[in-house]
DORO-449255 format. One line per field, with one value per residue (C-alpha): residue in one letter; x, y, z; residue number from 1. Coordinates in Angstrom, 1 decimal, m for minus. Each point is the difference from the previous one (the first is absolute). Layout:
<rs>
residu <- [A | ...]
X <- [X | ...]
Y <- [Y | ...]
Z <- [Z | ...]
num <- [NUM | ...]
</rs>
This chain:
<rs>
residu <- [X | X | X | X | X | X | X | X | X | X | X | X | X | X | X | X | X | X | X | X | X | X | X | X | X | X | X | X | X | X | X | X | X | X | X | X | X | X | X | X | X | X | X | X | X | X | X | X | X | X | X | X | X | X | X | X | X | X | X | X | X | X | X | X | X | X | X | X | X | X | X | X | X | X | X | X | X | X | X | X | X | X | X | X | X | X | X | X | X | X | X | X | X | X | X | X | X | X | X | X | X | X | X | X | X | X | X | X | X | X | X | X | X | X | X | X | X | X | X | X | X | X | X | X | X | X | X | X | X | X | X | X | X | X | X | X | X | X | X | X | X | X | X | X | X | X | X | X | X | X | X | X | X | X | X | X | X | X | X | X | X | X | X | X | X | X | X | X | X | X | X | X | X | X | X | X | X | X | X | X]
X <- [m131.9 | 3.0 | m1.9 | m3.2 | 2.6 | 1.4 | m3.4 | m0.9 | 3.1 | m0.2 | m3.5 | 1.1 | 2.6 | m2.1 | m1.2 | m3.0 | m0.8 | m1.2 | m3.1 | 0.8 | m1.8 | 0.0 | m0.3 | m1.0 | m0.4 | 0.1 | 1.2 | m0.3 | 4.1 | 0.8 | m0.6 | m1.5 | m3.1 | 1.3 | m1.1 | 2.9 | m0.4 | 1.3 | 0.1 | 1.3 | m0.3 | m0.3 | 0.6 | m2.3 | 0.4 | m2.0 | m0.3 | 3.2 | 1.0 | 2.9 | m0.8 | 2.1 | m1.3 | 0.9 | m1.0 | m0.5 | m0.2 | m0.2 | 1.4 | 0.1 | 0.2 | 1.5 | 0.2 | 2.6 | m1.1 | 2.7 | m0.5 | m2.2 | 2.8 | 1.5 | m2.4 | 1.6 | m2.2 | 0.6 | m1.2 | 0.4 | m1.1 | 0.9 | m0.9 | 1.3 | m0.8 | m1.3 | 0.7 | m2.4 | m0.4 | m3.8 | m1.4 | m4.1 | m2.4 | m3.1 | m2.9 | m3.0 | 0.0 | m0.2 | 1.6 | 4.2 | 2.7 | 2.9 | 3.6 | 3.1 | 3.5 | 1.3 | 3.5 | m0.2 | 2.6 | m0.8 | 1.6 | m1.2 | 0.7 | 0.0 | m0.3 | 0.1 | m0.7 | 1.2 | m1.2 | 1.5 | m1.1 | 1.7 | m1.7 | m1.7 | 2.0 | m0.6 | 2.7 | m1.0 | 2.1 | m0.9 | 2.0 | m0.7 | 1.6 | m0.7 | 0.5 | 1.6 | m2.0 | m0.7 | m1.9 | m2.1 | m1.8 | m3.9 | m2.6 | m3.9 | m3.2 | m3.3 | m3.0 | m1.2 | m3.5 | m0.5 | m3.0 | 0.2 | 2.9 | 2.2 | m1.0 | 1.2 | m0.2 | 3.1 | 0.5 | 3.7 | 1.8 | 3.5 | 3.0 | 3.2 | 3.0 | 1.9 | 3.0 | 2.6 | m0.9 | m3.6 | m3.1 | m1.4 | m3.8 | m3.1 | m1.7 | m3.5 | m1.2 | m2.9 | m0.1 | m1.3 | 1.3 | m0.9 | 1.1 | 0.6]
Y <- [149.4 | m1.8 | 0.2 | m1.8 | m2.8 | m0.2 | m0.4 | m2.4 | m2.0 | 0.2 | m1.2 | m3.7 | m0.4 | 0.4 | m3.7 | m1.2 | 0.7 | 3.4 | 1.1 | 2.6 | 3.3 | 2.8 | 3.5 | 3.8 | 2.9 | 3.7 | 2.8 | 3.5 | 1.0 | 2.4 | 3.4 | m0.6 | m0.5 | m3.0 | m3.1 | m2.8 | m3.4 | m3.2 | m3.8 | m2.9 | m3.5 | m1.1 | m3.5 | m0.8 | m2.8 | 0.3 | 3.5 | 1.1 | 1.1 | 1.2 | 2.6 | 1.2 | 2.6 | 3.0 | 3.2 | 3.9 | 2.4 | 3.3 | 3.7 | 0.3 | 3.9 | 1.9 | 3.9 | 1.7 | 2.1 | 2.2 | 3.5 | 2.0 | 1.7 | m3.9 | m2.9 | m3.5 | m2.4 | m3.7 | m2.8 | m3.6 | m2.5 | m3.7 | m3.7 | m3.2 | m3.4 | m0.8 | m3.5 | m0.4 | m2.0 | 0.0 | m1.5 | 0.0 | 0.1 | m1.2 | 1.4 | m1.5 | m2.7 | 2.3 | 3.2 | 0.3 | 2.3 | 0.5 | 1.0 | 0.3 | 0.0 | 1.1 | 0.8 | 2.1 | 0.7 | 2.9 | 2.0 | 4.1 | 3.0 | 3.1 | 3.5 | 3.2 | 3.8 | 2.6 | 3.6 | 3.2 | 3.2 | 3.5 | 2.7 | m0.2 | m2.4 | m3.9 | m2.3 | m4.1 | m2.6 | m3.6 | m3.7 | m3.4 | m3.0 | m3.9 | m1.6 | m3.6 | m2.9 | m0.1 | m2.3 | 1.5 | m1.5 | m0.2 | m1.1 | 0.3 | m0.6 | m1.3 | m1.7 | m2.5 | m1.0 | m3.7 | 0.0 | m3.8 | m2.9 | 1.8 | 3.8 | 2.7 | 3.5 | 1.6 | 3.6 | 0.7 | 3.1 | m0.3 | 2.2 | 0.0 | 1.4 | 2.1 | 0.0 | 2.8 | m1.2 | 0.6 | 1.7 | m2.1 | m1.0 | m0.8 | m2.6 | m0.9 | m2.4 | m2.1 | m3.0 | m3.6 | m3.3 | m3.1 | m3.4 | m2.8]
Z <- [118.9 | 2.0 | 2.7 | m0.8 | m1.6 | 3.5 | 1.4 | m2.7 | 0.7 | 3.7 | m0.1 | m1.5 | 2.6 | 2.9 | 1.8 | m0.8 | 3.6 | 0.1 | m1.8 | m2.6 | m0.7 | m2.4 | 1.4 | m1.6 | 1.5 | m0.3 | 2.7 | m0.5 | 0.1 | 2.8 | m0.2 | m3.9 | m1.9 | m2.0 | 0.5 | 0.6 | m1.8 | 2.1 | m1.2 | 1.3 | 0.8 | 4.3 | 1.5 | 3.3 | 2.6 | 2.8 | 1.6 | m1.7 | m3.8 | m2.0 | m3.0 | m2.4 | m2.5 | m2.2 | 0.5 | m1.9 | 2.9 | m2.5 | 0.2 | 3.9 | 0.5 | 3.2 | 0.7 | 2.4 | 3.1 | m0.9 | 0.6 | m2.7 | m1.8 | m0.7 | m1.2 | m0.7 | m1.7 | m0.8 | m2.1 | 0.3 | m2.4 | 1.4 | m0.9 | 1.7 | 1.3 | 3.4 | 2.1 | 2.5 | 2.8 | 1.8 | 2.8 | 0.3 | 3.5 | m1.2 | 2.0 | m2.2 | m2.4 | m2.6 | 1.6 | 0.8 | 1.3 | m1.8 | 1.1 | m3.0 | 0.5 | m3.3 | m1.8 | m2.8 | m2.9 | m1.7 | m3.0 | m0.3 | m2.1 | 2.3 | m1.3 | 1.5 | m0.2 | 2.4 | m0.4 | 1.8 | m0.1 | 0.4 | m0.1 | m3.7 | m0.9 | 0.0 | m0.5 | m1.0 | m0.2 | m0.9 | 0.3 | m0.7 | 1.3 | m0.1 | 3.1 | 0.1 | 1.2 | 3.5 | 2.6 | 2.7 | 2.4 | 0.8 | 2.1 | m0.1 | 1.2 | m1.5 | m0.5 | m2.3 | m0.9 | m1.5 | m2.5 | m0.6 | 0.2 | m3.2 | 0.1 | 2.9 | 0.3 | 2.0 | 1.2 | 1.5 | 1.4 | m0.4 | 1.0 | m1.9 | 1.6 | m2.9 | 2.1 | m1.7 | m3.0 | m0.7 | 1.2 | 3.0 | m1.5 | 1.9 | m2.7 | 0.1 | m2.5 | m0.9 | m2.1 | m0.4 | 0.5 | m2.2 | 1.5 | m2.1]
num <- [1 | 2 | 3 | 4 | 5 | 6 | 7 | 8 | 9 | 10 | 11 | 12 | 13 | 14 | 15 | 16 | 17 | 18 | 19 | 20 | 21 | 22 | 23 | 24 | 25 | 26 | 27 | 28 | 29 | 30 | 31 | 32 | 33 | 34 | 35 | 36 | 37 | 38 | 39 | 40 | 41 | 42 | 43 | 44 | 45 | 46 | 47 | 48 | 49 | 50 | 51 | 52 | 53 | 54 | 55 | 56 | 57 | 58 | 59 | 60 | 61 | 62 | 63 | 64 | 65 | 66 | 67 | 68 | 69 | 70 | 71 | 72 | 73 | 74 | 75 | 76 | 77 | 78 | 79 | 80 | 81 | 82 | 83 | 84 | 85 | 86 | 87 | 88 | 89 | 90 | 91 | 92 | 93 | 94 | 95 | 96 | 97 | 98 | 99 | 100 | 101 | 102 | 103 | 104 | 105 | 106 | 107 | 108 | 109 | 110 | 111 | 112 | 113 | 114 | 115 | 116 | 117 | 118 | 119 | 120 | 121 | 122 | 123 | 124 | 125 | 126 | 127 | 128 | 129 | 130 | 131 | 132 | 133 | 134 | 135 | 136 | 137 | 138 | 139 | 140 | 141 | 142 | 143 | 144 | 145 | 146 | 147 | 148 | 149 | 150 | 151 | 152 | 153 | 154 | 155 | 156 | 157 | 158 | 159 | 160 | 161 | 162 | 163 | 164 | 165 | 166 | 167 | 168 | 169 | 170 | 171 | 172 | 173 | 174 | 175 | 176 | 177 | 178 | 179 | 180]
</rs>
């Protein structure tokens, strides 16, 4: 919720200048079958735009390549915001690529399981811990579509460096873009 009000409230500051845009989108969250809500709000002035949106990226699951008699398993659930700033090539009137350099702050829970095993025995052990806010860099690549003046499609692949901190994510997302 504070982070939509930010939006909100960073959206009436902006100059009158740049033409404003509402985005949505979903990604598939690494290594998971959940789908990854993202809104936001975009400014564009020329060939160049600034986005700043909110994001759910899921349970993110990992698995050791520990030897068989140890398994370590992991799960990550993490949610954020994501400023962006995007340069397009346009190749058609309609048609454009997309790059993103992004900085994300993001907040996750982590979980995790170890098993060993003995002989017949099986030992598990289990631990949970909240990480504290971090900012990670991104960048990505895309395409977007423009159907008319006010409504795009956009496609992006975007890497996020995790750093120590976090899994590094490979984020591919689709969404639409309404101008105003």
């Amino acid at each position: 919720m504070r982070q939509l009000l930010a939006v909100l409230l960073l959206t009436l500051s902006l100059p009158v200048a740049a033409q404003p845009y509402l985005i949505g989108g979903i990604s598939p969250a690494h290594k998971s079958s959940l789908s990854a809500p993202m809104v936001g709000v975009g400014w564009s002035a020329g060939r160049f735009a600034v986005e700043l949106s909110a994001f759910d990226l899921g349970e993110i699951k990992s698995e050791s390549s520990a030897p068989a008699a140890a398994m370590s398993f992991r799960t990550q659930d993490a949610r954020g915001a994501r400023l962006s700033l995007l340069g397009s090539v346009p190749l058609s009137p309609s048609f454009s690529l997309v790059g993103s350099v992004s900085a994300y702050r993001i907040k996750s829970t982590v979980e995790r399981w170890e098993t060993f095993t003995a002989g017949n025995v099986t030992t598990i052990t289990s631990s949970s811990t909240s990480s504290p806010v971090v900012t990670v860099p991104g960048v990505g690549l895309g395409a977007s579509y423009s159907l008319n003046e006010r409504v795009s499609l956009r496609g992006m692949l975007e890497y996020v460096d995790g750093k120590d901190e976090l899994d590094s994510l490979r984020l591919f997302s689709v969404g639409a873009i309404l101008s105003f």
